[in-house]
N, C-alpha and C positions, 0 to 999 in steps of 0.2 A: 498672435492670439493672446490676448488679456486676461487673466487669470482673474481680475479683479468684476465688478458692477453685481448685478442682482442675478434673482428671477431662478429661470431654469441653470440658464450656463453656470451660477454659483453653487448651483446645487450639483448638478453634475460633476462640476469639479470637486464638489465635499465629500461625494461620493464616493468618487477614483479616490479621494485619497483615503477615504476609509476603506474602501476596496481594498488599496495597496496595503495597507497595514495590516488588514485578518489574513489577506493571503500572504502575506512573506511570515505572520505569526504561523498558520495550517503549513505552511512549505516549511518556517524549521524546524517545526513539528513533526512531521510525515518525511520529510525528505531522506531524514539518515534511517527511519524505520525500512526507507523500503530500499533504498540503498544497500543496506545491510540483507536483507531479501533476495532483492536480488546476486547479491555480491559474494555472501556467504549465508546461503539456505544452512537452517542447522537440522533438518527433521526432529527426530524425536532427541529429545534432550536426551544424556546420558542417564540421568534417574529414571526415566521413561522407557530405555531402552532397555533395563536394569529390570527393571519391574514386571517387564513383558518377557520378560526370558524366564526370570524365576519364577513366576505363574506356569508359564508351559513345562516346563520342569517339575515343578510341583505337583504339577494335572499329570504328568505322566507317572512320577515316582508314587502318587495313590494306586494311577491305576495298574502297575504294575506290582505294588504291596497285594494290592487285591486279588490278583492270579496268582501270586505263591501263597498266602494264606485259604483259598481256594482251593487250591491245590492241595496244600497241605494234609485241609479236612478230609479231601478226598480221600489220600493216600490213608488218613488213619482211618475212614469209616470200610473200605474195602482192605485193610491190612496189604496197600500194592505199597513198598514204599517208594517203588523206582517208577512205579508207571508214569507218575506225573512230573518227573523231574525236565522232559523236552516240553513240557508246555511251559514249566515255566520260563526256562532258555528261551524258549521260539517269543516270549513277551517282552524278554531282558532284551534280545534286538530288536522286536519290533518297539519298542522305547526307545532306545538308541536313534534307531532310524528314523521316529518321528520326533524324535526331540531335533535331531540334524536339521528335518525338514523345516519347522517350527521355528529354529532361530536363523533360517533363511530366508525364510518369510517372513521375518520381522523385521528384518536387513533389508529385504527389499519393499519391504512398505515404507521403510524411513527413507531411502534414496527416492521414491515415490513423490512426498511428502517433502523431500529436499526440491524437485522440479516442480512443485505447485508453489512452493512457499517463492522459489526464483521467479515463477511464470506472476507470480500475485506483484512480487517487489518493480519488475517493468512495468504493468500496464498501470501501478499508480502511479511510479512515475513517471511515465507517458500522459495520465491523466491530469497530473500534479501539472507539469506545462500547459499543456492544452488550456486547460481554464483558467490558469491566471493569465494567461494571454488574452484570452476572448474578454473573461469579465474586463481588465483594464481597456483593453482597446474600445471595448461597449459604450463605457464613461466616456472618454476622449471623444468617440465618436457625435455621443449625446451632444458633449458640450459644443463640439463643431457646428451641429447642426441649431443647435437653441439660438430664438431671436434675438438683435439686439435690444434690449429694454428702447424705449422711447428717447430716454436722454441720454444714451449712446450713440442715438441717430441721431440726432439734437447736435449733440457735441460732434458728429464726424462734419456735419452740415456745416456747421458754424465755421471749425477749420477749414474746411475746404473752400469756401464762400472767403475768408479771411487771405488765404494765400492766393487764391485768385485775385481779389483789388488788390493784395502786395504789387501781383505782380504787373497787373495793368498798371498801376501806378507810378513803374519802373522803379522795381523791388531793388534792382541793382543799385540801383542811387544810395538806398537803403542800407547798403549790404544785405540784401537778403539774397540768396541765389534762387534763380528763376529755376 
C-alpha cells in the first residue's frame, strides 16, 4: 500500500496522521490524569477536609453557646440557679455526639468521592483506548478503500503490459526472471 499519489487516499492518509498526533497530544494529556484517578483517588483534599470539620464544629459550638446562654437567662429571670444546669449537660453531649456523627460523615463522603473519582479515572481510560483505535483505524480504512487516481491505473497497466512482452519475449534471455 503507497502512501504516496493524490486525491482521496492522500488525504486520508493526512488525516491519520493528523489524527495520530492530536490523539497521542489528548492521550498525554489525559492519560496520567486518569491514571492517577483511578490509581490513587484523593477525595477531598486535606484543606477540604479541614474546613468541613471546623464548619460543623463551629455550627455546633454556636449552637451549644446558645443553650448555656439560654439557660443562663433562665436561671437569672426565675432566680432557679440549678434548674437549668442538665440542659445544658444534656446539649454539651448532644454536641459531642453530633459533632462524632458529623466528622463521620464527612470521612465517608470523601471515601465516596474517592470511588467516583477511581470509577471517572477507568472509564476515561477505557475511553481514552477505544477511540484512538477507532478514529486511526477509520483513516487507514478510508485510505484502503479510496480509488486509484487514473494514473495509478495508467501506470499499474503500463507495468504489467511491460513485464508481460518482457516476458513473452523470453525475459530470461534478458535476465529478467519470468
Amino acid at each position: 500500500m503507497a502512501s504516496g499519489g493524490s486525491g482521496v487516499k492522500k488525504d486520508a492518509f493526512g488525516s491519520y496522521g493528523t489524527a495520530t498526533g492530536q490523539a497521542n497530544g489528548a492521550f498525554n494529556t489525559a492519560n496520567p490524569i486518569y491514571t492517577q484517578e483511578a490509581q490513587r483517588p484523593q477525595g477531598y483534599l486535606p484543606q477540604e477536609m479541614a474546613d468541613r470539620i471546623t464548619a460543623s464544629n463551629q455550627t455546633l459550638g454556636g449552637a451549644n453557646a446558645a443553650v448555656a446562654g439560654e439557660s443562663a437567662l433562665a436561671s437569672a429571670r426565675t432566680n432557679n440557679a440549678g434548674g437549668y444546669q442538665a440542659a445544658i449537660d444534656d446539649a454539651a453531649r448532644n454536641a459531642s455526639v453530633t459533632q462524632s456523627e458529623n466528622n463521620l460523615g464527612i470521612l465517608n463522603q470523601s471515601s465516596a468521592l474517592q470511588r467516583q473519582q477511581q470509577q471517572q479515572g477507568l472509564e476515561g481510560l477505557s475511553n481514552e483506548y477505544g477511540t484512538a483505535g477507532k478514529l486511526g483505524q477509520g483513516y487507514l480504512d478510508l485510505a484502503n478503500r479510496a480509488q486509484p487516481t487514473f494514473w495509478q491505473n495508467l501506470g499499474q497497466a503500463a507495468g504489467g503490459d511491460a513485464l508481460s512482452l518482457l516476458t513473452g519475449l523470453g525475459g530470461k534471455k534478458l535476465g529478467i526472471p519470468a
